[in-house]
C-alpha positions in Angstrom: 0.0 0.0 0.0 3.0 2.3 1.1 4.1 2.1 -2.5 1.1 2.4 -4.2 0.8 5.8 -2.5 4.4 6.9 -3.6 3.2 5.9 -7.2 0.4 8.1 -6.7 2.8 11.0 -5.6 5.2 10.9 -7.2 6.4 14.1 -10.0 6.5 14.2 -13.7 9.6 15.7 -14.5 8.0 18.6 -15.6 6.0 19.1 -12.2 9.9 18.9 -10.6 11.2 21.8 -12.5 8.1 24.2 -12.0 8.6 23.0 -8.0 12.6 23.6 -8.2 11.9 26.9 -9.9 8.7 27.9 -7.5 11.3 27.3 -4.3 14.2 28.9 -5.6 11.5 32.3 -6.4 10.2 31.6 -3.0 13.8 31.5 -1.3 15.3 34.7 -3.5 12.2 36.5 -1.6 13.2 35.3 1.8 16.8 36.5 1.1 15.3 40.0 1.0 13.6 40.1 4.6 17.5 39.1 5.9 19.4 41.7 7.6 21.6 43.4 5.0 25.1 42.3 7.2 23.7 38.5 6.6 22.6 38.6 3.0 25.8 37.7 0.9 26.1 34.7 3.3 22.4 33.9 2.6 22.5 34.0 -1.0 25.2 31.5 -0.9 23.6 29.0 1.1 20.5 29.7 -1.3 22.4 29.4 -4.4 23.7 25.7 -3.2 20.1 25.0 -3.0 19.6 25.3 -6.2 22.9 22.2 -6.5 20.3 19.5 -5.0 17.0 20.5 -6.4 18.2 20.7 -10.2 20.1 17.0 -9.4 16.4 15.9 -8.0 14.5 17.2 -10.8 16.8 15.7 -14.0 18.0 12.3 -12.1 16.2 10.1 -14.8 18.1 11.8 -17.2 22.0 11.9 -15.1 23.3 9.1 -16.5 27.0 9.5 -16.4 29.5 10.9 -13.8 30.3 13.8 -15.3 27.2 15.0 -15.7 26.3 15.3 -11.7 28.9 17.6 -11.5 28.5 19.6 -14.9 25.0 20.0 -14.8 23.9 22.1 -11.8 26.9 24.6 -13.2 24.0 27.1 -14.8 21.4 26.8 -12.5 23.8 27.4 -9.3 25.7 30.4 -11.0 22.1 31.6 -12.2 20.7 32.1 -8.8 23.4 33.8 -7.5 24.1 36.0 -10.0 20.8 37.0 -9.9 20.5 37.8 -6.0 23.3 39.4 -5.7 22.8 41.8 -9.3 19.1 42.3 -7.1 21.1 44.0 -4.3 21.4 47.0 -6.3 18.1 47.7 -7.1 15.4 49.4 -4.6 13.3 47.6 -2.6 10.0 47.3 -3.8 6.5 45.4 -4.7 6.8 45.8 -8.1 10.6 44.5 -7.5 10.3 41.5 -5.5 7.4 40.5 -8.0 9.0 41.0 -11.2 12.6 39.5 -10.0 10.6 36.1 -7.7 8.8 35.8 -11.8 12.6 36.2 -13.8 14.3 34.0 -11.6 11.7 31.1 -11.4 11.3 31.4 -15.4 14.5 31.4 -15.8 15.4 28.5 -13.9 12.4 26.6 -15.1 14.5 27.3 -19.0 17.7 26.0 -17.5 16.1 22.9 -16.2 14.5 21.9 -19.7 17.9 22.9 -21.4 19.7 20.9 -19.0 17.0 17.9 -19.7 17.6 18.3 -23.4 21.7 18.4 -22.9 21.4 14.8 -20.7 18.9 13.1 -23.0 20.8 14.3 -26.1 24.0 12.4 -24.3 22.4 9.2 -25.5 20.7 9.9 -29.0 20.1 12.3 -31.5 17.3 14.9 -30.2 15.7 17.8 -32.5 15.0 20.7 -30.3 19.3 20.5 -29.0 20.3 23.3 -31.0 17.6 25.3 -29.8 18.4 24.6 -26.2 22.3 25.4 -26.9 21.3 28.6 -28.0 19.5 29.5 -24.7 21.8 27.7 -22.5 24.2 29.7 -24.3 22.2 33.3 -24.1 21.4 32.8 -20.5 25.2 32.0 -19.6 26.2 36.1 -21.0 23.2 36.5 -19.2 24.6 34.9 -15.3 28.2 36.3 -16.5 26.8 40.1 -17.4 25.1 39.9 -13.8 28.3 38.7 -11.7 30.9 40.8 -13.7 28.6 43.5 -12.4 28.4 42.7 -8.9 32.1 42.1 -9.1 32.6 45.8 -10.2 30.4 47.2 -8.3 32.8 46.5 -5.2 35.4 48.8 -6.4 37.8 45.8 -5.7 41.6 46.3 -6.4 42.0 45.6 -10.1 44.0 42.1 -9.2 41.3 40.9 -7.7 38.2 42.0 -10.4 40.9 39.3 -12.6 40.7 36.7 -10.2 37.3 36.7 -9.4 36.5 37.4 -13.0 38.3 33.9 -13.7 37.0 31.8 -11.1 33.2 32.9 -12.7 33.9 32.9 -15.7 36.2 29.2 -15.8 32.4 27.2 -14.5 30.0 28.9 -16.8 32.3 28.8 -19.9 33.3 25.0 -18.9 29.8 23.9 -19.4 28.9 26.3 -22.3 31.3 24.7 -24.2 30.8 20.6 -23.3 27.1 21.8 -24.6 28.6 21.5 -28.2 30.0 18.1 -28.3 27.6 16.6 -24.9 31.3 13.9 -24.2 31.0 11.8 -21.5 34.3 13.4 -19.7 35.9 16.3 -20.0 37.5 16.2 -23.3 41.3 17.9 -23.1 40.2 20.9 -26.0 37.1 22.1 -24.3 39.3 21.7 -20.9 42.2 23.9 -22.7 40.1 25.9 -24.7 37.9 27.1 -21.0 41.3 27.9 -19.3 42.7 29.7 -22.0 38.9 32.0 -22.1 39.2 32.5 -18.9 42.9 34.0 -18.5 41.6 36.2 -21.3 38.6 38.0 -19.8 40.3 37.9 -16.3 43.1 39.9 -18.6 40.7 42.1 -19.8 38.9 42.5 -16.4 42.7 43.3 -15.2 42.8 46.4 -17.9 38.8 47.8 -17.6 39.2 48.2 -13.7 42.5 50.4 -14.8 40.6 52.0 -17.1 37.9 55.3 -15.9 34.9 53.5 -16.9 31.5 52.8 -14.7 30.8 49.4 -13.4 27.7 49.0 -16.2 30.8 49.8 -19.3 33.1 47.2 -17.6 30.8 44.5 -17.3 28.9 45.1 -20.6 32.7 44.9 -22.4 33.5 42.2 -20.5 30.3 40.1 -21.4 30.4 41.2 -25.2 33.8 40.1 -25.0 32.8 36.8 -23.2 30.2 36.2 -26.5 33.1 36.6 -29.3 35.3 34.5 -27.9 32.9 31.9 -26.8 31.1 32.2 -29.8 34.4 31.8 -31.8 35.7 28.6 -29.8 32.0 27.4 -30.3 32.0 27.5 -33.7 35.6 25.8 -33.9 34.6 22.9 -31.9 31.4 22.3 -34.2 33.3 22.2 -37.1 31.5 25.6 -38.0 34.3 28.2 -37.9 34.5 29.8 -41.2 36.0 33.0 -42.5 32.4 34.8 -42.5 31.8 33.7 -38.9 35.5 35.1 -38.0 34.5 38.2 -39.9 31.6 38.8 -37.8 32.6 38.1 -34.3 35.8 40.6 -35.1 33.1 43.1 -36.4 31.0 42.8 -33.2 34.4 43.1 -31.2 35.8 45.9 -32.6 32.8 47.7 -32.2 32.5 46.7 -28.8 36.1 48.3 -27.9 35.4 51.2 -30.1 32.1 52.0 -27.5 34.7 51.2 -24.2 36.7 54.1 -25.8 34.2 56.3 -26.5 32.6 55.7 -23.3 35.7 56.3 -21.4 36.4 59.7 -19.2 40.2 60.1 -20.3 40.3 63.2 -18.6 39.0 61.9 -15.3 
C-alpha cells in the first residue's frame, strides 16, 4: 500500500522543474527580509540550494558521472548572479514581483535545457540546437550579472581578474561541453575554458585600470565573453568559417570602439 501511495505522488519531470523553480522564487524573496550584514552569506547557502533541487529534478536523465557535476553549473551560477545583481536595485512590490517571476522562469528554461543536454547524451534529439542557443544566451546573461556585482565593489583591479576567472572558468566550462555533450571532459574544451578564462580575467585586469563605470566594464567584458565563446564554439562544431571570424571581429571591434568612447580620459 505504502508504495502504491508513492506511485500516486510521485512528480512528472516537468512538475519537478516548475517546483525547483517555485522554491528557488520563494527562497530569492526570503533572502530579501534578511538583515543586510547576513545577506551575501544567505545568498550563498541559497544558491547551493539550487545544487540538489536541479540534481532531484533531472535524475532520470543523469546518467554518467560527469554530468552530476556539470549540470547544476548554470542553474547554481544563475541564482546567485541574480540575488546578488538584485542587491542594487530598490526595494519594492513591483521589484520583489518581477525579480521572484525572472528568476523562477529562468530557472524553469535552464532545467529543460539541461533535460535536453542529458537526453541528447544518449541519442540524437531535434530541439538541441535550440536549447544550446539558450543555455548559451542565459550564460552572457549569469556572467553580465556577476561581472557586475564584481565591479560594483570597487575591488583592487587584481582581484576584479581573479574573481573574473574563477566565474567565468564554470559557466564557460559547461557552455562549451554543450557542443560536443562527451562523457568526460574532453582535453580541448578543458584547454580551450582555461585559456577563455585567463583572457577575460586579462581584460577585467585592464577595464578596472581604465575610468569607466561598473555598467561599461561589465557590458565589455560580457560582449567580449560572447566573441570568444562564440568563436571557440564555432571551432569545436566544425563551424568556424572565414564569415563567422569576420563577424565576431566586427561585433568586437565595435564593442572596444564604444569602451573608448565611453571612457572619461580626462578623469
Amino acid at each position: 500500500m505504502f508504495s502504491l501511495v508513492r506511485k500516486k505522488i510521485r512528480l512528472s519531470k516537468r512538475a519537478r522543474f516548475v517546483f525547483s523553480a517555485f522554491v528557488l522564487g520563494i527562497g530569492l524573496l526570503f533572502i530579501q527580509s534578511i538583515s543586510f550584514s547576513w545577506r551575501y552569506l544567505a545568498v550563498g547557502l541559497w544558491s547551493v540550494l539550487a545544487l540538489p533541487l536541479c540534481l532531484w529534478s533531472l535524475r532520470e536523465g543523469l546518467t554518467f558521472k560527469f554530468e552530476w557535476f556539470i549540470t547544476p553549473i548554470l542553474p547554481v551560477f544563475f541564482c546567485a548572479s541574480v540575488a546578488l545583481f538584485y542587491f542594487l536595485f530598490p526595494q519594492s512590490l513591483i521589484y520583489q514581483i518581477s525579480i521572484f517571476l525572472f528568476l523562477s522562469f529562468g530557472i524553469y528554461i535552464i532545467l529543460l535545457s539541461e533535460n535536453i543536454f542529458t537526453v541528447a547524451t544518449l541519442r540524437t534529439i531535434a530541439l538541441l540546437r535550440a536549447a544550446q542557443a539558450v543555455g548559451f544566451l542565459l550564460t552572457l546573461l549569469t556572467v553580465f550579472f556577476l561581472y557586475n556585482t564584481v565591479f560594483s565593489f570597487y575591488l583592487f583591479p587584481w582581484w576584479n581578474a581573479v574573481l573574473v576567472f574563477f566565474i567565468s572558468f564554470p559557466l564557460f566550462l559547461q557552455s562549451l561541453w554543450t557542443i560536443n555533450l562527451d562523457q568526460k571532459i574532453d582535453t580541448k574544451v578543458l584547454l580551450f575554458t582555461v585559456i577563455l578564462s585567463l583572457v577575460v580575467a586579462q581584460l577585467a585586469l585592464i577595464v578596472s585600470l581604465l575610468p569607466v563605470n561598473v555598467l561599461t566594464g561589465s557590458l565589455f567584458l560580457t560582449c567580449a565573453s560572447y566573441v570568444l565563446l562564440g568563436m571557440v564554439s564555432a571551432e569545436i562544431s566544425g563551424r568556424l568559417f572565414q564569415k563567422t571570424i569576420r563577424e565576431y571581429l566586427v561585433v568586437g571591434g565595435l564593442m572596444f570602439l564604444a569602451l573608448l568612447l565611453t571612457t572619461s580620459w580626462t578623469g
